[in-house]
N, CA and C of each residue as an Amber inpcrd file, in Angstrom:
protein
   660
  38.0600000  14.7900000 -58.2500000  39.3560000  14.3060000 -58.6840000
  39.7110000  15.0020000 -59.9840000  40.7980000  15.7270000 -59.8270000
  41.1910000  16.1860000 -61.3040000  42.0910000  15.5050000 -62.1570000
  42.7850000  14.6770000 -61.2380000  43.5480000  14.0850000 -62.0720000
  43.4630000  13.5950000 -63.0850000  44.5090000  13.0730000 -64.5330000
  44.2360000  12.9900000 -65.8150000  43.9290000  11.4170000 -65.2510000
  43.1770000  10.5850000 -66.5900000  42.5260000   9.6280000 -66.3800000
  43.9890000   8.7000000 -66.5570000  45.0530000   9.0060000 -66.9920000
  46.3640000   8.1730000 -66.9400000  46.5860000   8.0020000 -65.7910000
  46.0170000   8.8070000 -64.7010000  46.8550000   8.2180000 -62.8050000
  45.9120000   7.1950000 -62.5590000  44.5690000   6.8160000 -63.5930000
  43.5910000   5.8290000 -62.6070000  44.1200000   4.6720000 -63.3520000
  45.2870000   3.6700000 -62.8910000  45.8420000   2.7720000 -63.5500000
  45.7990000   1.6350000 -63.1510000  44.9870000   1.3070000 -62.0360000
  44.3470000   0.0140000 -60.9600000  43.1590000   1.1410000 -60.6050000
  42.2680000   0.2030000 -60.3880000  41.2180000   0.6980000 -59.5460000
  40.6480000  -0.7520000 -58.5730000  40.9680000  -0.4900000 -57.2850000
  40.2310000  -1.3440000 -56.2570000  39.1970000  -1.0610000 -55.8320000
  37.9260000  -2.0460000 -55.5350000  36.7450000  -1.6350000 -54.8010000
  37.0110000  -2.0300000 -53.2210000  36.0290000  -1.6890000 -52.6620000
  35.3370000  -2.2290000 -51.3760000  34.4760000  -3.1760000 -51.8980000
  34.0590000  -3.9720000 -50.9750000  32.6070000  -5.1610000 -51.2450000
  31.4730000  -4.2580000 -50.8030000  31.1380000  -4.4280000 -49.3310000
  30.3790000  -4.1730000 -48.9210000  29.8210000  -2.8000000 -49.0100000
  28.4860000  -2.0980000 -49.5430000  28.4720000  -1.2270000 -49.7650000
  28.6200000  -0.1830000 -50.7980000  29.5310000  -1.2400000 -51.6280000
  29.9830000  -0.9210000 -52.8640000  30.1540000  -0.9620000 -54.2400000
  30.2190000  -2.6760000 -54.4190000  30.0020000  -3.1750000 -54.8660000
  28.3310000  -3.9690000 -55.0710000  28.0670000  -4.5550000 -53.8350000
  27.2810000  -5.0200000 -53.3100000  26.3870000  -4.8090000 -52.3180000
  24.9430000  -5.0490000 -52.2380000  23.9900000  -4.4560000 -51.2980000
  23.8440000  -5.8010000 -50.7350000  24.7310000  -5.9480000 -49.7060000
  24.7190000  -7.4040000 -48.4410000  23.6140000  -7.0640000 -47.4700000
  23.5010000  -5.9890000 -46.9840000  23.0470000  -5.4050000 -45.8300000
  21.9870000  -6.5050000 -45.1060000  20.5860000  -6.6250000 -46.0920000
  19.7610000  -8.0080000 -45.2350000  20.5800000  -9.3520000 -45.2020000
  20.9460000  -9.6620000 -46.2610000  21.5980000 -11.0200000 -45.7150000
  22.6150000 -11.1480000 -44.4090000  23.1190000  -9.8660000 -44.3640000
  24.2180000  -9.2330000 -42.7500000  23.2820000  -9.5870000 -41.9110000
  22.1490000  -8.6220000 -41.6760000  21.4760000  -8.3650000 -40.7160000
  20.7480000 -10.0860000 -40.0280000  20.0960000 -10.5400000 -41.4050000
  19.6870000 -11.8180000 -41.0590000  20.1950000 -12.7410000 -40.3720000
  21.8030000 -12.9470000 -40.7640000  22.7180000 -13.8820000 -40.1590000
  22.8360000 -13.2050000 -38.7140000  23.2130000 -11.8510000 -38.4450000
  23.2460000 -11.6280000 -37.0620000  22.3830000 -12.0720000 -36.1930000
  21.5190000 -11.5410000 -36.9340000  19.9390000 -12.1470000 -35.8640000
  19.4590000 -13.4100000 -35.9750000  20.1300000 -14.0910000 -36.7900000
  20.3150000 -15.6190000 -36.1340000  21.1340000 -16.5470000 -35.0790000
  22.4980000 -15.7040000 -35.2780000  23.4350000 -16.0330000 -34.7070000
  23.1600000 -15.7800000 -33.0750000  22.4170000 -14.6150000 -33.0090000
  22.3280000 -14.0710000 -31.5730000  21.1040000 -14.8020000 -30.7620000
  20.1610000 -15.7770000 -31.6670000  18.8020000 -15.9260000 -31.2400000
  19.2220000 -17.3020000 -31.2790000  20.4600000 -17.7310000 -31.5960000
  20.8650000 -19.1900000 -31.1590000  21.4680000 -18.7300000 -29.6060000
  22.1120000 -17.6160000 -29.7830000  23.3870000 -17.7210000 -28.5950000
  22.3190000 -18.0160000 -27.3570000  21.1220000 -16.4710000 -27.2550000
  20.3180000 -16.5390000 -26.6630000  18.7560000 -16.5360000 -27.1770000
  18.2280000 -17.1340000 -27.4030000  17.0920000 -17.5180000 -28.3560000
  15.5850000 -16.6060000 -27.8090000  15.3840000 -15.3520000 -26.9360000
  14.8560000 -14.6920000 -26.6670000  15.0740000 -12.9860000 -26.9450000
  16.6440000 -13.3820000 -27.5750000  16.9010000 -11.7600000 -28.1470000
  16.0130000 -11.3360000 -29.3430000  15.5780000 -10.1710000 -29.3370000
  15.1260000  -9.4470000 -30.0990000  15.9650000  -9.1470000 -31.3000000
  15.0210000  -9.5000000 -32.4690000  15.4560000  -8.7860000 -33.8900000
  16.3880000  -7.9400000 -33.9220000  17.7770000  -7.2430000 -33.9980000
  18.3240000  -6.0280000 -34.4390000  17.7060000  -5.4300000 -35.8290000
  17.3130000  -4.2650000 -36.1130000  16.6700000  -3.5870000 -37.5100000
  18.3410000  -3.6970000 -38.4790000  17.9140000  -3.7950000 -39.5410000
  18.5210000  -3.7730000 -40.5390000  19.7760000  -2.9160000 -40.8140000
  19.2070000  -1.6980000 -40.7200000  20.0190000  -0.3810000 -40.3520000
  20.6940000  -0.2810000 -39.3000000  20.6280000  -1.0600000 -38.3180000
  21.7500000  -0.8540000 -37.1620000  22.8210000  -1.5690000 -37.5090000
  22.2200000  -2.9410000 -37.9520000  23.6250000  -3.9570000 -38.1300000
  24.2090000  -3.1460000 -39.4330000  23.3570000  -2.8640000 -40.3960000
  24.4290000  -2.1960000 -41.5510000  25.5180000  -0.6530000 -40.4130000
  24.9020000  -0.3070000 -40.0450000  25.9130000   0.6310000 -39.2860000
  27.3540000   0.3120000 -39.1140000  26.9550000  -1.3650000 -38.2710000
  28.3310000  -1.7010000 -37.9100000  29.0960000  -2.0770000 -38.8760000
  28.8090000  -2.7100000 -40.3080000  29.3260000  -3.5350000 -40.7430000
  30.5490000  -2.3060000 -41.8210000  31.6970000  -2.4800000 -41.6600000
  32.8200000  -2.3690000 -42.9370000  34.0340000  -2.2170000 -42.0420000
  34.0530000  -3.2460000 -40.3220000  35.4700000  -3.6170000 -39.6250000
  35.6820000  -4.8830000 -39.6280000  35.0650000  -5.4840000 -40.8780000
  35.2220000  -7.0970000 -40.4180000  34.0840000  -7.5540000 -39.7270000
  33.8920000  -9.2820000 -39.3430000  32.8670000  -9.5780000 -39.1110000
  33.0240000  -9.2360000 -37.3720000  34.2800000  -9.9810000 -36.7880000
  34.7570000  -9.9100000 -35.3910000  34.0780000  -8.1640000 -34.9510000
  34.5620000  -7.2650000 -35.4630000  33.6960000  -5.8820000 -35.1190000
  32.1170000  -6.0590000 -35.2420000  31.9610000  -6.6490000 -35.9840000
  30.4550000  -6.5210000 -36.6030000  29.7010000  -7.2480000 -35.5250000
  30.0740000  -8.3880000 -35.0680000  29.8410000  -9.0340000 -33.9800000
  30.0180000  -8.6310000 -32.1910000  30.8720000  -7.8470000 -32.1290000
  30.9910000  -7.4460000 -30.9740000  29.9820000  -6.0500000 -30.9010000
  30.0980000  -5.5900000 -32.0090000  28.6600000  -4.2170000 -31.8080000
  27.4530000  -4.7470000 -31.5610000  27.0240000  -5.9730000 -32.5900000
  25.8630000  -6.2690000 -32.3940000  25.8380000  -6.9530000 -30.8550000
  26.6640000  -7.5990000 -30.0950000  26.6320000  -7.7530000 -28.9050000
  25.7600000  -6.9030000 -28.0580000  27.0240000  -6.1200000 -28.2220000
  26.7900000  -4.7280000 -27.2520000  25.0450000  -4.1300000 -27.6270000
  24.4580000  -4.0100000 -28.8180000  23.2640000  -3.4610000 -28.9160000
  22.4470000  -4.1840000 -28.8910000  22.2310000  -4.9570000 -28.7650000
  21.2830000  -6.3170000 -28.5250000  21.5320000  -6.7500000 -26.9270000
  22.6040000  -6.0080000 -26.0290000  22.6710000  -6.2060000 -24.3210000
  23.0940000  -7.3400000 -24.2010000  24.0160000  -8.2380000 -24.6210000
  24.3080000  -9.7130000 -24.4740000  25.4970000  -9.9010000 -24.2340000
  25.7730000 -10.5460000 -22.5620000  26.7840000 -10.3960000 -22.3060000
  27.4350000 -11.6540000 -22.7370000  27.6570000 -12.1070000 -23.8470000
  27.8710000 -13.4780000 -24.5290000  29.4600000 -13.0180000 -25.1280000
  30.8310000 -14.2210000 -25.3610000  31.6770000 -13.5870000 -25.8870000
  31.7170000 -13.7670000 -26.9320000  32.3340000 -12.8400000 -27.6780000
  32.9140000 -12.8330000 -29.5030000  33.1840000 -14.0230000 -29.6580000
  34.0080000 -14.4370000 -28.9870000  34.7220000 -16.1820000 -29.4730000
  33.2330000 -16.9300000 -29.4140000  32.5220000 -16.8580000 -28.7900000
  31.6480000 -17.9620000 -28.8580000  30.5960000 -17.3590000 -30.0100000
  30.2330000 -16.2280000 -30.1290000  29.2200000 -15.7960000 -31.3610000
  29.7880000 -15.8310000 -32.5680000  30.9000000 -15.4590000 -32.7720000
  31.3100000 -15.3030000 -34.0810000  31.4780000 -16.4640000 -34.9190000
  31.7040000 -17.7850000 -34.6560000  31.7630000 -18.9360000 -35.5670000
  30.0420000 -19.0550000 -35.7540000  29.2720000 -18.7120000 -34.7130000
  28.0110000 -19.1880000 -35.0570000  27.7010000 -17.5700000 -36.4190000
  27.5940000 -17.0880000 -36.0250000  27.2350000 -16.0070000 -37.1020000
  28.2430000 -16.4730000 -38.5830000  29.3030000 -16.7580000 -38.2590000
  29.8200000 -17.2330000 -40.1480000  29.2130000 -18.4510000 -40.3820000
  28.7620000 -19.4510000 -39.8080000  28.1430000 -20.4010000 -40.1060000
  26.8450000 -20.4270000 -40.8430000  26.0110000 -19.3010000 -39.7690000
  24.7040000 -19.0060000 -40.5230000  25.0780000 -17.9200000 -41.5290000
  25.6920000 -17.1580000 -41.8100000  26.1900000 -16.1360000 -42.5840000
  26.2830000 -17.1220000 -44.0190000  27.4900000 -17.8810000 -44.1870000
  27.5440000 -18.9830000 -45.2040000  26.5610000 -19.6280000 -45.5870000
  25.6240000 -19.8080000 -45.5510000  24.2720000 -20.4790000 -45.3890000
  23.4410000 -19.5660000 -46.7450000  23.9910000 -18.6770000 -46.0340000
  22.6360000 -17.4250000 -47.1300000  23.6510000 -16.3830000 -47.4500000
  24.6730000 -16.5600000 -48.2080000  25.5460000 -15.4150000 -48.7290000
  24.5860000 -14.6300000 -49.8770000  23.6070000 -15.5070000 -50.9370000
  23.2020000 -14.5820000 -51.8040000  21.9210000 -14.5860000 -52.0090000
  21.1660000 -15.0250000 -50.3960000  19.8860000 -14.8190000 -50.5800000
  18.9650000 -13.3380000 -50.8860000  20.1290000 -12.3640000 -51.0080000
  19.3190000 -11.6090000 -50.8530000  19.6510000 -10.2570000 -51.7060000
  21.3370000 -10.6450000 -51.7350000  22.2770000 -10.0250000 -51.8070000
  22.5850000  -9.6360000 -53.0140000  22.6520000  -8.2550000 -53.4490000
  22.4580000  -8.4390000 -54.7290000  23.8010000  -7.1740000 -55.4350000
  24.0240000  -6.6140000 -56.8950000  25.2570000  -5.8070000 -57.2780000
  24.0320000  -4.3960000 -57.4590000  24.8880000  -3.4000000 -56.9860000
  24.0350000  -2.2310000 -57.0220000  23.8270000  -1.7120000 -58.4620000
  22.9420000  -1.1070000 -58.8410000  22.7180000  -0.8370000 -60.1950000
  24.0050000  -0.3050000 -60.9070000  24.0450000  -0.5890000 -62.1970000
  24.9010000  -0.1640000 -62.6170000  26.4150000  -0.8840000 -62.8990000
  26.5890000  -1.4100000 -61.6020000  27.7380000  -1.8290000 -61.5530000
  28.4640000  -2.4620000 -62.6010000  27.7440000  -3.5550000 -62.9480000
  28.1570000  -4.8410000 -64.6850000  28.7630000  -3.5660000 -65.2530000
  27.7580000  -2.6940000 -66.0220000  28.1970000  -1.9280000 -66.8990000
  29.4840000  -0.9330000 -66.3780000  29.5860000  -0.4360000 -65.5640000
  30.6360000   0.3300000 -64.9830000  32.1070000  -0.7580000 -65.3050000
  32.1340000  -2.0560000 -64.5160000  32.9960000  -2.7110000 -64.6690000
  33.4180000  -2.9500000 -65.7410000  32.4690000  -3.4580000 -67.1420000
  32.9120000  -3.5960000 -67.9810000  33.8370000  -1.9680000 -68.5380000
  33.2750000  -1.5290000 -68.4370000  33.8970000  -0.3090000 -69.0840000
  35.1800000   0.5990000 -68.3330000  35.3480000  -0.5810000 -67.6170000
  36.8230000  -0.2140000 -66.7410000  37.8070000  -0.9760000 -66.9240000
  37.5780000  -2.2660000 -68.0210000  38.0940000  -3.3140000 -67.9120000
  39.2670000  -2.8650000 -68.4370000  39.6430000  -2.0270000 -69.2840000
  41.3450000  -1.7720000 -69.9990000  41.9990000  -1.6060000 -69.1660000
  41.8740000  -1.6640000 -67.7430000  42.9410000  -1.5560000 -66.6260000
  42.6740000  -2.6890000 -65.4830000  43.8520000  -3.3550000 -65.1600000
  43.5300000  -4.2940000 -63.5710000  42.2690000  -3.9230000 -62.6280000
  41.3010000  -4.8700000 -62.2700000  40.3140000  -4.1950000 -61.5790000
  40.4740000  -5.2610000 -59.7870000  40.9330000  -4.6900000 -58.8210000
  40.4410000  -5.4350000 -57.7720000  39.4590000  -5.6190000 -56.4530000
  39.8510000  -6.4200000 -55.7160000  38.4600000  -6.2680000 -54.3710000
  39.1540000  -6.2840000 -53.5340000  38.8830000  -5.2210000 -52.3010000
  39.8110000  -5.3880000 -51.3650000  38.8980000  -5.1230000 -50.0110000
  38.5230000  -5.8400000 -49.0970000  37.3280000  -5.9470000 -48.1830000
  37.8420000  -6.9040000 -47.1470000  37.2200000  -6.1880000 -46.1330000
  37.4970000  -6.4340000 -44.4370000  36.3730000  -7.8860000 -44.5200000
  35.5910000  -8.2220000 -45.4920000  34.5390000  -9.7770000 -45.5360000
  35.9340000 -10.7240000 -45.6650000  35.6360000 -11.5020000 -44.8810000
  36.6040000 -12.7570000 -45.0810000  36.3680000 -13.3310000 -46.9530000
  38.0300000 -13.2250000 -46.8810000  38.2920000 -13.7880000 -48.7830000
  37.7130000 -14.5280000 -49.2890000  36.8840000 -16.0910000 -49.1300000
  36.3470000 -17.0250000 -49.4600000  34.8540000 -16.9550000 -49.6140000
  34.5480000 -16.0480000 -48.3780000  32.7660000 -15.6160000 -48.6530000
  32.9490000 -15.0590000 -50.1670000  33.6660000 -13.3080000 -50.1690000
  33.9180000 -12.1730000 -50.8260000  34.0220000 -13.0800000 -52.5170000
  35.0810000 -13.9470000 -52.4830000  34.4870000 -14.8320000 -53.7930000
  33.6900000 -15.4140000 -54.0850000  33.2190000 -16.0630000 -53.1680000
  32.1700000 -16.8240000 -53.4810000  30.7840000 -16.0360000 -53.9500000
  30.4470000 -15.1070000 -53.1820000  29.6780000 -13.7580000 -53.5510000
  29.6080000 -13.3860000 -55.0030000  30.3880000 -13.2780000 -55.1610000
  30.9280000 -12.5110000 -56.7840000  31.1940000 -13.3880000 -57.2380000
  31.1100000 -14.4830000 -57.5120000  31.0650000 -16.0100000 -58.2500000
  29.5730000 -15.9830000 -58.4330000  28.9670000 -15.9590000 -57.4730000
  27.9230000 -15.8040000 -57.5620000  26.7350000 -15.1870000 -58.0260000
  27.2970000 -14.0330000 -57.9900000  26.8610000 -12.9600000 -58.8120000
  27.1390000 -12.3400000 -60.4690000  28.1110000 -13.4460000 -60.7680000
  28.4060000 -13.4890000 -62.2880000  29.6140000 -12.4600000 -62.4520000
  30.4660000 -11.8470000 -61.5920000  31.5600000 -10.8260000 -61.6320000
  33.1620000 -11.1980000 -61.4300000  33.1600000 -11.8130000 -60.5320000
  34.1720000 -12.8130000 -60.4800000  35.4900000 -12.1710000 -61.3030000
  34.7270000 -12.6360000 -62.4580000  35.7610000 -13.1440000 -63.6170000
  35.9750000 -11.3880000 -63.8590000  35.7260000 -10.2500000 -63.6240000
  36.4310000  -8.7070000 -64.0120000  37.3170000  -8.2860000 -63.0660000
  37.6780000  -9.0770000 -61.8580000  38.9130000  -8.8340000 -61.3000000
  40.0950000 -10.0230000 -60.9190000  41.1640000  -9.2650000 -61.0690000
  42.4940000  -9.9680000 -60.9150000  42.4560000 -10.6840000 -59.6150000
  42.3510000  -9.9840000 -58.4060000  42.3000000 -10.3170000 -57.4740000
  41.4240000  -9.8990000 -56.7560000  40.9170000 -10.9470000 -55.7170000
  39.3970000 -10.3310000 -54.5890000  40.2130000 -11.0140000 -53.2020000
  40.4850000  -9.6350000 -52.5780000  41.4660000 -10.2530000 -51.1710000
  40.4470000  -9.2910000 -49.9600000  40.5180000 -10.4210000 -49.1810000
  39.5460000 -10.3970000 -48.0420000  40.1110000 -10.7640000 -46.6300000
  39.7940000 -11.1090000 -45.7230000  40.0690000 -11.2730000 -44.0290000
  40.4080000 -12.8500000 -44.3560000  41.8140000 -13.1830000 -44.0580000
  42.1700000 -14.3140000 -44.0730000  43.0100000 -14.5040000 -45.5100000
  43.5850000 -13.6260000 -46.6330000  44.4210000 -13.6130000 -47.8100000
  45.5120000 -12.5660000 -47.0470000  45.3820000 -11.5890000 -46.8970000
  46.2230000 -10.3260000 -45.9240000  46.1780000 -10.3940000 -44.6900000
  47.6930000  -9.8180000 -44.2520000  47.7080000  -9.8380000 -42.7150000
  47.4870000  -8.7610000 -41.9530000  46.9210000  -7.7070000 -42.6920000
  46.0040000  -6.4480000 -41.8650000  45.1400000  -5.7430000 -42.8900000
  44.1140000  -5.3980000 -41.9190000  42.6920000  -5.3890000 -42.6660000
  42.7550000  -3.9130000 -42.8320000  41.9780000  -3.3260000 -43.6120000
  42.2260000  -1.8410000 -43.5510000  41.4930000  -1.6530000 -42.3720000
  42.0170000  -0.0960000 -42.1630000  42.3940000   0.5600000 -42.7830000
  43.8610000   0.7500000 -43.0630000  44.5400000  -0.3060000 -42.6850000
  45.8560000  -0.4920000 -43.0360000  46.2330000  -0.7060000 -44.5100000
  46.6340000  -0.1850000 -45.1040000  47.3390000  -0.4060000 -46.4270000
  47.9800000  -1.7140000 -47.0230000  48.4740000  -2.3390000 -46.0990000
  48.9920000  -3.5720000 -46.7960000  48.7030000  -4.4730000 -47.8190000
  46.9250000  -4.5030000 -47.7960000  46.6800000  -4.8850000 -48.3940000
  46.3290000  -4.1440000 -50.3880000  46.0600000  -2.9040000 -49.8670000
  46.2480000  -2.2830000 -51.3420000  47.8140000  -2.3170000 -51.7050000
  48.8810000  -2.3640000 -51.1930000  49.9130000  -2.1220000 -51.5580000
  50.4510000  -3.5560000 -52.2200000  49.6310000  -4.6050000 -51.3280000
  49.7300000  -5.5790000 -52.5120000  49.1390000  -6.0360000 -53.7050000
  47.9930000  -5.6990000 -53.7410000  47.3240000  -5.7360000 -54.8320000
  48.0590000  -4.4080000 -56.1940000  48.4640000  -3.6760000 -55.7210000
  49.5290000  -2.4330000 -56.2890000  50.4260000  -3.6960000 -57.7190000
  51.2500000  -3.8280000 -56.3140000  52.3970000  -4.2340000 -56.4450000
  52.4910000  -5.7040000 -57.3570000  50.8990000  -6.5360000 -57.1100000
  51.2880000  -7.5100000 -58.7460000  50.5870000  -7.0740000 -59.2300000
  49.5210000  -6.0700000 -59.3700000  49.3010000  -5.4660000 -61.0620000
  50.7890000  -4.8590000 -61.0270000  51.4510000  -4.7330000 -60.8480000
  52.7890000  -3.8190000 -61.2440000  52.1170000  -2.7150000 -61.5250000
  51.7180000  -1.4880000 -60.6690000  51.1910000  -0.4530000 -61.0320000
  51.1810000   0.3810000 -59.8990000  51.9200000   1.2500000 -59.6590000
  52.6050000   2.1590000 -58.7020000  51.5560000   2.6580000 -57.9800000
  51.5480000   2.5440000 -56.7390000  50.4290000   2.8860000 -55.5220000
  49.8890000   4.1470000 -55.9630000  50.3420000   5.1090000 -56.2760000
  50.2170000   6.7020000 -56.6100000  49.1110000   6.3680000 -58.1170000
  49.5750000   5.2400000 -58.7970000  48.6170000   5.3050000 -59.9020000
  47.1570000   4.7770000 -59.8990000  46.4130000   4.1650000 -58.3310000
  45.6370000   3.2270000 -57.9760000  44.8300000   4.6650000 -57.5060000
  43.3750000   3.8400000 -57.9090000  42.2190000   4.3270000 -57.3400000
  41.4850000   3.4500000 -55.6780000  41.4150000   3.6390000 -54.8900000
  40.7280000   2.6640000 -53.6200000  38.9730000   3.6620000 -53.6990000
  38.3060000   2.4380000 -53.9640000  37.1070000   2.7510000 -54.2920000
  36.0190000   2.6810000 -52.8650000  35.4400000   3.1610000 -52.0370000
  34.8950000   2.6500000 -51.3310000  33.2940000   3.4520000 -50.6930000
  32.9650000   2.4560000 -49.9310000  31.7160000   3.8700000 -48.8140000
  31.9100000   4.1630000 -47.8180000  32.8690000   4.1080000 -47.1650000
  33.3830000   4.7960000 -45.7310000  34.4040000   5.6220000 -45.9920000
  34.9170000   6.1750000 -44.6310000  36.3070000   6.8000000 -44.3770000
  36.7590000   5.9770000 -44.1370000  36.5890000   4.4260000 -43.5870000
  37.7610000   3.2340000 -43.6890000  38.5950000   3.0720000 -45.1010000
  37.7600000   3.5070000 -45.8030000  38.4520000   3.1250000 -47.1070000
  39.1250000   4.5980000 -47.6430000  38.8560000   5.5600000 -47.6040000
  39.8090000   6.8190000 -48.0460000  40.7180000   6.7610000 -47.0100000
  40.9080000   6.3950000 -45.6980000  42.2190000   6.5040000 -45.1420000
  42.9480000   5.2740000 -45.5300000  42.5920000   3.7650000 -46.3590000
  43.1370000   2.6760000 -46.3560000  43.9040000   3.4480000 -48.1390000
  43.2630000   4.1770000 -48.4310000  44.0670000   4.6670000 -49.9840000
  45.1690000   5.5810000 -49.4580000  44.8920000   6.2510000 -48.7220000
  45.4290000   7.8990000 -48.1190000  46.8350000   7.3020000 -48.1230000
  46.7270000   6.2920000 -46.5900000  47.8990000   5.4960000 -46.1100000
  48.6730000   5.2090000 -47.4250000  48.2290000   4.3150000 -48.3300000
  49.1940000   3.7000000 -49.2400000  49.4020000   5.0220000 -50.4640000
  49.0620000   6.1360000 -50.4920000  49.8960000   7.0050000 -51.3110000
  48.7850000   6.6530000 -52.4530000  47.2310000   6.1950000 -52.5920000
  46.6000000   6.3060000 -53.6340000  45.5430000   7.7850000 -53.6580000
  45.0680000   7.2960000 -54.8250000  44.0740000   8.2300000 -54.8600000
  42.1890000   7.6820000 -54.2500000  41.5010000   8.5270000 -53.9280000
  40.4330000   7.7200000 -53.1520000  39.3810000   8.4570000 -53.8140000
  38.2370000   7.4780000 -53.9850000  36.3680000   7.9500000 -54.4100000
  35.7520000   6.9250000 -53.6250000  35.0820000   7.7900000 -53.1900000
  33.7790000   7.8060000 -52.1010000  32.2530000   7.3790000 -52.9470000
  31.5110000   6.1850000 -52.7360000  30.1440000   6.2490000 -53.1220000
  29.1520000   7.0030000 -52.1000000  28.4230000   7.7200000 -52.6270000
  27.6840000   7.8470000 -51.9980000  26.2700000   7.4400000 -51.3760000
  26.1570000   6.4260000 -52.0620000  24.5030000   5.5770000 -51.8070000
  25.2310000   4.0930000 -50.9500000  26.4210000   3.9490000 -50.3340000
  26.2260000   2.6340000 -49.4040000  25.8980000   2.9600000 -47.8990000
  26.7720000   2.6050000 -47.3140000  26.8510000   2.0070000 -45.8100000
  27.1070000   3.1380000 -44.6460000  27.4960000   3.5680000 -45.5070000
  28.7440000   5.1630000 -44.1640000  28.9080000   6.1550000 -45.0140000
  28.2700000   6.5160000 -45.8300000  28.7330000   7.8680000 -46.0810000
  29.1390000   8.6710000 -45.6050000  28.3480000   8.7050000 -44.3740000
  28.3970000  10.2990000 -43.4340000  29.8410000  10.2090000 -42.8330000
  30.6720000   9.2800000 -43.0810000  31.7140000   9.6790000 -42.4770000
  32.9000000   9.9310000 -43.5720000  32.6760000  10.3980000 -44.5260000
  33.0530000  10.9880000 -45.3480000  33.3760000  12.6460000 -45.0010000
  32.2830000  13.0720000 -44.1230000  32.4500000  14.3730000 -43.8040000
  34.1160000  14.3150000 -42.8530000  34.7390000  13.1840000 -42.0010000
  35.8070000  13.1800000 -41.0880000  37.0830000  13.0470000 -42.5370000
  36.3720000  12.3400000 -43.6300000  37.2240000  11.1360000 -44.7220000
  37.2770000  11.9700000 -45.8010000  37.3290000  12.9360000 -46.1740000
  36.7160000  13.2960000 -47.5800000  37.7150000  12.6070000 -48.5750000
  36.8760000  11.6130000 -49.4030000  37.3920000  10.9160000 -51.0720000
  37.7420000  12.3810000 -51.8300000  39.1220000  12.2740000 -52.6200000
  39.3270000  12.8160000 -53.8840000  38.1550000  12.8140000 -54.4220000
  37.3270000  12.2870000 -54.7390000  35.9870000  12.0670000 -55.8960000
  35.0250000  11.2710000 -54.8420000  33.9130000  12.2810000 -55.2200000
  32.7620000  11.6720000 -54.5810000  31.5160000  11.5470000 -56.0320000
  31.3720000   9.9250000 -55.5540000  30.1470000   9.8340000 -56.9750000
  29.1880000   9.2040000 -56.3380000  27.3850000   9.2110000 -57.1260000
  26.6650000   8.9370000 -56.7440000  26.4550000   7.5240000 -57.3420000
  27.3030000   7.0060000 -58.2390000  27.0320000   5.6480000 -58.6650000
  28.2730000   5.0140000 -59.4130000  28.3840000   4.0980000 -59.5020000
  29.7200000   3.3730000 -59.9080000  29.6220000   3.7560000 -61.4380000
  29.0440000   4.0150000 -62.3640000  28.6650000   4.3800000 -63.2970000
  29.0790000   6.0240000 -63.8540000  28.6880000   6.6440000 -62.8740000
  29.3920000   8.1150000 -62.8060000  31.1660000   8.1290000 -62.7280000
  31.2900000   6.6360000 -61.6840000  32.8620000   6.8480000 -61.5820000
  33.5500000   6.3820000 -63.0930000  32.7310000   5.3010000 -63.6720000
  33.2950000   4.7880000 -64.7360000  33.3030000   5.9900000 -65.9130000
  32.7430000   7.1620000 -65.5470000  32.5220000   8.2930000 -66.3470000
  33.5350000   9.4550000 -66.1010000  34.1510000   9.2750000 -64.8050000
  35.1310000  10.0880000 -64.2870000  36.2580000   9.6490000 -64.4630000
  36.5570000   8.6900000 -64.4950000  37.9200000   7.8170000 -64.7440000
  38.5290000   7.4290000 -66.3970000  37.1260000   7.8990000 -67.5160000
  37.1780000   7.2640000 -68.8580000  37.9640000   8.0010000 -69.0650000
């Protein structure tokens, strides 16, 4: 990213991946949810369910379906997986290094969350985790009426910081999230230590960093 550090005038994260290393507490809840549906399914590994996870839980749930062979429907797994999901939001779950300090040192500008995790977990998480309180807004599945990679939702978070889409950073670890900036006319950085990197090679971020810390170094 070359741009002068005056265009980074909002900066939004992703949760998952990004903010936060959910991945076992994901995985756990799946493989509970599925060993209720059918109580002889096998474990999914850790790394598969993180694969699926940054379309929402409804995606996250219908993959793990499909790879676990269970011809069971979404409607009926998915309340059981947020149930056990809620149960253990921060057993495990923790902020990737760095992060506190990055945030703080971003604080002279609006900071938000913008994640396909349903809104009420996504706070509660970061309530939890003592962060909470460094962003304006944390909007999740069930605050917006389309999830990225649709824009709507950065364009609202834009629009009450009062801070022109073009001047916003969309922070994330997928190409879900550089096309959810692309769309709304922002600028996009890519982490490289979460969930999806590799599809960064289809996505390429304006700025690719190896730690939220580096970005808070690129943006000063």
């Amino acid at each position: 990213m070359t741009a002068p550090r005056s265009r980074a005038r909002l900066v939004v994260f992703d949760l998952d991946g990004t903010l936060i290393d959910s991945s076992q507490d994901l995985a756990a809840a799946v493989n509970r949810a599925l060993q209720r549906a059918a109580p002889a399914t096998p474990a999914l590994p850790e790394d598969v369910v993180r694969s699926f996870v940054g379309s929402g839980a409804r995606v996250l749930i219908t993959r793990s379906l499909a790879q676990a062979g269970l011809a069971r429907s979404v409607d009926e797994v998915l309340p059981i997986f947020l149930e056990e999901y809620s149960r253990g939001l921060l057993d495990a779950t923790r902020l990737y290094p760095g992060t506190e300090d990055a945030l703080d040192r971003l604080r002279d500008r609006p900071l938000a969350v913008l994640t396909n995790k349903p809104g009420d977990m996504s706070r509660a998480i970061l309530e939890g985790l003592g962060v909470a309180d460094r962003f304006f807004r944390i909007y999740g599945a069930g605050d917006v009426d389309a999830r990225k990679p649709d824009p709507a939702g950065l364009r609202r978070i834009a629009a009450e910081a009062q801070v022109a889409a073009q001047a916003s950073v969309m922070v994330g670890d997928s190409g879900i999230d550089v096309r959810t900036g692309r769309a709304a006319g922002a600028l996009t950085a890519g982490v490289t230590y979460g969930f999806d990197a590799g599809s960064f090679r289809d996505d390429p971020p304006d700025l690719l960093v190896s730690s939220l810390t580096e970005l808070a170094d690129r943006l000063s």
